[in-house]
C-alpha positions in Angstrom: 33.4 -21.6 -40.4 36.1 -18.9 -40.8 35.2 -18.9 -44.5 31.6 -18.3 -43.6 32.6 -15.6 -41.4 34.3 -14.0 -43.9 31.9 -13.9 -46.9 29.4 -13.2 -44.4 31.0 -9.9 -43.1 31.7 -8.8 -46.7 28.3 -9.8 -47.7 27.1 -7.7 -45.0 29.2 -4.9 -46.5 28.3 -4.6 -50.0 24.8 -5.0 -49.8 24.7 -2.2 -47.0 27.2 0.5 -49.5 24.0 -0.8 -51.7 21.3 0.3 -49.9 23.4 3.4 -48.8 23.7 4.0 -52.6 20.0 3.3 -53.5 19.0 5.6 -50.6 21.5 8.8 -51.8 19.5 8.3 -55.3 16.3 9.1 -54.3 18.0 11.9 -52.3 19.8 12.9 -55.0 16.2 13.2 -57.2 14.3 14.4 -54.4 16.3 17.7 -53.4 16.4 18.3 -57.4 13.0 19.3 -57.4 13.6 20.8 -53.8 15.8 23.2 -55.4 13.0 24.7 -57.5 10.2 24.8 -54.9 11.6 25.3 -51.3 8.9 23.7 -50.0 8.9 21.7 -46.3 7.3 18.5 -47.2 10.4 17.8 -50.2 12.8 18.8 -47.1 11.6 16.4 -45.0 11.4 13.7 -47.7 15.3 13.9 -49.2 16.4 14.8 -45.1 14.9 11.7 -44.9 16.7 9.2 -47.6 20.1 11.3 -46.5 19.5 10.1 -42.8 18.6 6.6 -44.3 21.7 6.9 -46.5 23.9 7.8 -43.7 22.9 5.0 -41.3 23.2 1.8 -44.0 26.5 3.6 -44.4 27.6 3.1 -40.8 25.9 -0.1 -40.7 28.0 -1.3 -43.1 31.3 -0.6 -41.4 29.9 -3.0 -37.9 31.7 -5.9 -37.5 29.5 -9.2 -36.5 29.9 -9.4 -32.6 29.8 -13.0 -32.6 32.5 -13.6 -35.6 34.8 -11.1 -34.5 34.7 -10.7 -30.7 34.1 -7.7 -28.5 34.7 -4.4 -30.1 34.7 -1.2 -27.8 32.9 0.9 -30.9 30.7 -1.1 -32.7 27.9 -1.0 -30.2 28.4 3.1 -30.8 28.1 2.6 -34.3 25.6 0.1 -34.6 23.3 2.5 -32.6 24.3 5.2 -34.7 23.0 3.8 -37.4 19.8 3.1 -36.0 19.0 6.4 -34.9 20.2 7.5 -38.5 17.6 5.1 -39.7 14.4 6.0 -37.4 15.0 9.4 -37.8 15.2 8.9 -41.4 11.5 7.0 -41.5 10.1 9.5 -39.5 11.3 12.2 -41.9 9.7 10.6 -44.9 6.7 9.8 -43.3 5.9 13.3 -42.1 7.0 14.8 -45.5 4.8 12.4 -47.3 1.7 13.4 -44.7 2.1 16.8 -45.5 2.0 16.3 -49.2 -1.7 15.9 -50.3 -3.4 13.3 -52.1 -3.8 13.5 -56.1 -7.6 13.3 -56.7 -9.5 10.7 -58.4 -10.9 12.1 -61.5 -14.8 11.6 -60.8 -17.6 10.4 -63.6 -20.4 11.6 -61.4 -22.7 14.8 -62.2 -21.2 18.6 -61.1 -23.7 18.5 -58.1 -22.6 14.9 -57.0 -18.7 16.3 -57.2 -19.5 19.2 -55.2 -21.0 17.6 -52.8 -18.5 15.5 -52.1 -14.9 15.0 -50.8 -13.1 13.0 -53.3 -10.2 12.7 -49.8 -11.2 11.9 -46.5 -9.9 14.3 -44.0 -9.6 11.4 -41.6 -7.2 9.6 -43.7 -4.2 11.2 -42.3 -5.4 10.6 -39.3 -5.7 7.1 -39.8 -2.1 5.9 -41.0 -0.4 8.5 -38.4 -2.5 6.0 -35.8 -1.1 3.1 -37.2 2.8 4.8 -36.3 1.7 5.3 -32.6 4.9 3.6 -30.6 3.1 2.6 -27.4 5.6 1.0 -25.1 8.2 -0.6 -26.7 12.2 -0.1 -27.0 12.9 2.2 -29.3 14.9 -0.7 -31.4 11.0 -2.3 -32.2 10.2 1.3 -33.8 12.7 0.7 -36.6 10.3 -1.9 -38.2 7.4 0.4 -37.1 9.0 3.5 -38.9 10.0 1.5 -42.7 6.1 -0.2 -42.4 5.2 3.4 -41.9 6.9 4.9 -44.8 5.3 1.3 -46.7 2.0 3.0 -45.9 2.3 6.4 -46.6 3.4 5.0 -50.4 1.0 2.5 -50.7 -1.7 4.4 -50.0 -0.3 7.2 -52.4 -0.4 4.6 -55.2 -3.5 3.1 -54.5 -5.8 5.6 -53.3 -4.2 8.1 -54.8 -3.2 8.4 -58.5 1.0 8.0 -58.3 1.3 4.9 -59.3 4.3 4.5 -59.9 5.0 5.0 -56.3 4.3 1.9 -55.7 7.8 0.1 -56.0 9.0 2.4 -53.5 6.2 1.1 -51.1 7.2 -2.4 -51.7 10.9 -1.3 -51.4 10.2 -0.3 -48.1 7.8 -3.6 -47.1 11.7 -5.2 -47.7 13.0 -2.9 -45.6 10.8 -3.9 -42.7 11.1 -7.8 -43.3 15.2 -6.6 -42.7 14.3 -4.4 -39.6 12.8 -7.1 -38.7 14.7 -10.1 -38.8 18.0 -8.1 -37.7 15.9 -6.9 -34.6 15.0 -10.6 -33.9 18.4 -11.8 -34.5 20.1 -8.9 -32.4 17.8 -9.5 -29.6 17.9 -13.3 -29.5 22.1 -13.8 -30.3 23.1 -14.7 -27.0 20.2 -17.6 -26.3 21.1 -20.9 -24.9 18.2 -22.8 -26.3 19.6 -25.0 -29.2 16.4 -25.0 -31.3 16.5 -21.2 -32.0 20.4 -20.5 -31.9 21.3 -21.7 -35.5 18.1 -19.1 -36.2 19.2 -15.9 -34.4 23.4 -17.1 -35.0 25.6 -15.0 -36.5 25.2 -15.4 -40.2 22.4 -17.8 -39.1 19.1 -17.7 -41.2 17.8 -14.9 -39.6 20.7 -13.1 -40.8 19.9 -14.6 -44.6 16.7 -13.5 -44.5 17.5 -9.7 -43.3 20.3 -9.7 -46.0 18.5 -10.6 -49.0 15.6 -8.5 -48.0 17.9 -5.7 -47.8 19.5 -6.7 -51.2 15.9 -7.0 -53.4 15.0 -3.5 -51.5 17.8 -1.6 -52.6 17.6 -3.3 -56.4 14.2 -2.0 -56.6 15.1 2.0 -55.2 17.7 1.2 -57.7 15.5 0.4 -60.8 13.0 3.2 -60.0 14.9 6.2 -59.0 16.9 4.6 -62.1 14.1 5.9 -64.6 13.8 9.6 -63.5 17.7 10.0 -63.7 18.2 8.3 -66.4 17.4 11.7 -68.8 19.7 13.8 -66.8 23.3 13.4 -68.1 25.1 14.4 -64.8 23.3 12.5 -62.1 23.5 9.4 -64.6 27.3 9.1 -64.9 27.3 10.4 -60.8 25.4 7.2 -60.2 27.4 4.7 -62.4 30.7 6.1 -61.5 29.8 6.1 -57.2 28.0 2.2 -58.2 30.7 1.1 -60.7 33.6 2.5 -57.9 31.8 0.7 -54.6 31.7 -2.5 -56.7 35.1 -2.8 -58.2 36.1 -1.7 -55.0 34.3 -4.3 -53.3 35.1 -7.6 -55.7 38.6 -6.4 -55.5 39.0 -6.1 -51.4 36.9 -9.5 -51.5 39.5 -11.2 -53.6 42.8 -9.7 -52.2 41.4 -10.5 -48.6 40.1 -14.0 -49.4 43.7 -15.0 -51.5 45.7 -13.6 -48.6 43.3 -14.8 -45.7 43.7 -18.4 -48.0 47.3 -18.1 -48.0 47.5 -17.5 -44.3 45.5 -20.4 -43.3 47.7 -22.5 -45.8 50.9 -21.4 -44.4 49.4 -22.2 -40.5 48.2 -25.9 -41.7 52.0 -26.4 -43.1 53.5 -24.8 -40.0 51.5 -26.9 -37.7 52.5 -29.8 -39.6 55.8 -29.5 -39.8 55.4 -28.7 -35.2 53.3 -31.7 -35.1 56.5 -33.7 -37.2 59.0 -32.6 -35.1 57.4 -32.7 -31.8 56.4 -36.4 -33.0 60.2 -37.6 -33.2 61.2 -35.3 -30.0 59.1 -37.6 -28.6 60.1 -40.9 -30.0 63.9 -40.0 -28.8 62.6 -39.4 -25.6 60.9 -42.6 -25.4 64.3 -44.4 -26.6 66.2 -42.4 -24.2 64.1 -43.3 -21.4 64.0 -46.6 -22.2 67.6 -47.4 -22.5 68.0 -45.7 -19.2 65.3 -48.3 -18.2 67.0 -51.4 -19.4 70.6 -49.9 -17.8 
């Protein structure tokens, strides 16, 4: 169990510096163009993946409540990094609304073009209804907000012509199966029911399922922001020296903490043993003692 715990928390760890990583990418690529244009839907798309950035880099750093015990500021952080996160989806999907749609190129006659709309104006309309919050806790928006920016990619892939936005859309369909999952888990921990406990556990399945969604998410931001960078020299060798650094960093903390966290358990087992030893003879002289005071 204590192993568990501990791969666990460092699982939890690296895969969120990944996503954090994977996030600050796009960023990175996104206020490149920014730079050239000034314009407010590219502000609101790399505020955006620096929010998202920001919060799966405080969600890395909370500690598991149930592995770990009470900690005064990990409910702070944790909500930190939520707000980072919804903020973040909100961001992109309003900067991605106010960029229009690339026209389908048309086959019909002049007249037939011109007298139609080749975009809807109702479309907008449409996947903005589909983000309406209605009543909930703000928590169940986090889900709401990554399906959202899903949407608003999807729909620029498919019924537009980008696309090779469409990783990004499935990217984010991950990072609603991890919303998800983590808000089920987080919402369900402190059951009593024994059916749905080992679920919603820390480091149950639930957990499993968030964490590997999370993982295959950030490997695909990775492998697509991966191809625009990959032609510019200095935000190449930024992104394989930050990667290369978190992951060295990371196998070696891993190793160090699991060697010493191996020895200290080793050095307890013998120490109890050699307690259990001597309290075993204290208590066979006793019972000698006490019976040759018996037979006297």
């Amino acid at each position: 169990m204590l192993l568990r715990q501990f791969f666990g928390q460092n699982i939890h760890f690296v895969v969120s510096i990944l996503m954090s990583l994977a996030a600050f990418a796009v960023f990175w690529l996104i206020i490149d163009a920014w730079t050239e244009r000034k314009q407010l839907k590219e502000l609101l798309m790399w505020g955006g993946f620096l929010l998202l950035a920001l919060g799966f880099l405080l969600y890395a750093a909370v500690i598991n409540q149930s592995g770990f015990g009470q900690l005064a500021w990990n409910s702070h952080l944790d909500f930190v990094s939520e707000l980072l996160r919804l903020v973040g989806y909100i961001s992109i999907v309003l900067g991605q609304l106010l960029n229009p749609l690339q026209a389908k190129p048309k086959t019909k006659g002049i007249e037939e073009i011109m007298g139609e709309n080749s975009i809807s104006p109702n479309q907008n309309k449409d996947v903005a209804a589909g983000l309406g919050f209605g009543a909930l806790s703000w928590q169940a928006l986090l889900p709401l907000g990554s399906l959202g920016v899903a949407g608003v990619y999807w729909r620029r892939a498919t019924t537009g012509l980008e696309r090779h936005l469409r990783p990004v859309a499935i990217a984010f369909l991950g990072l609603t199966s991890f919303e998800i999952f983590t808000l089920a888990a987080n919402s369900w921990q402190n059951t009593t029911n024994p059916i749905i406990y080992p679920w919603v556990s820390a480091f149950g399945y639930f957990w499993i399922i968030a964490q590997v969604s999370l993982l295959v998410s950030a490997i695909i931001l990775f492998k697509w922001v991966w191809v625009y960078l990959v032609k510019r020299l200095q935000s190449q060798l930024f992104i394989i020296f930050t990667t290369g650094t978190a992951i060295i960093f990371s196998v070696a903390t891993i190793s160090f903490s699991y060697l010493l966290m191996n020895s200290v358990q080793q050095s307890s087992i013998t120490n109890l043993n050699t307690a259990s030893q001597v309290l075993n003879q204290s208590l066979i002289s006793k019972g000698d003692k006490t019976l040759a005071d018996a037979e006297i």
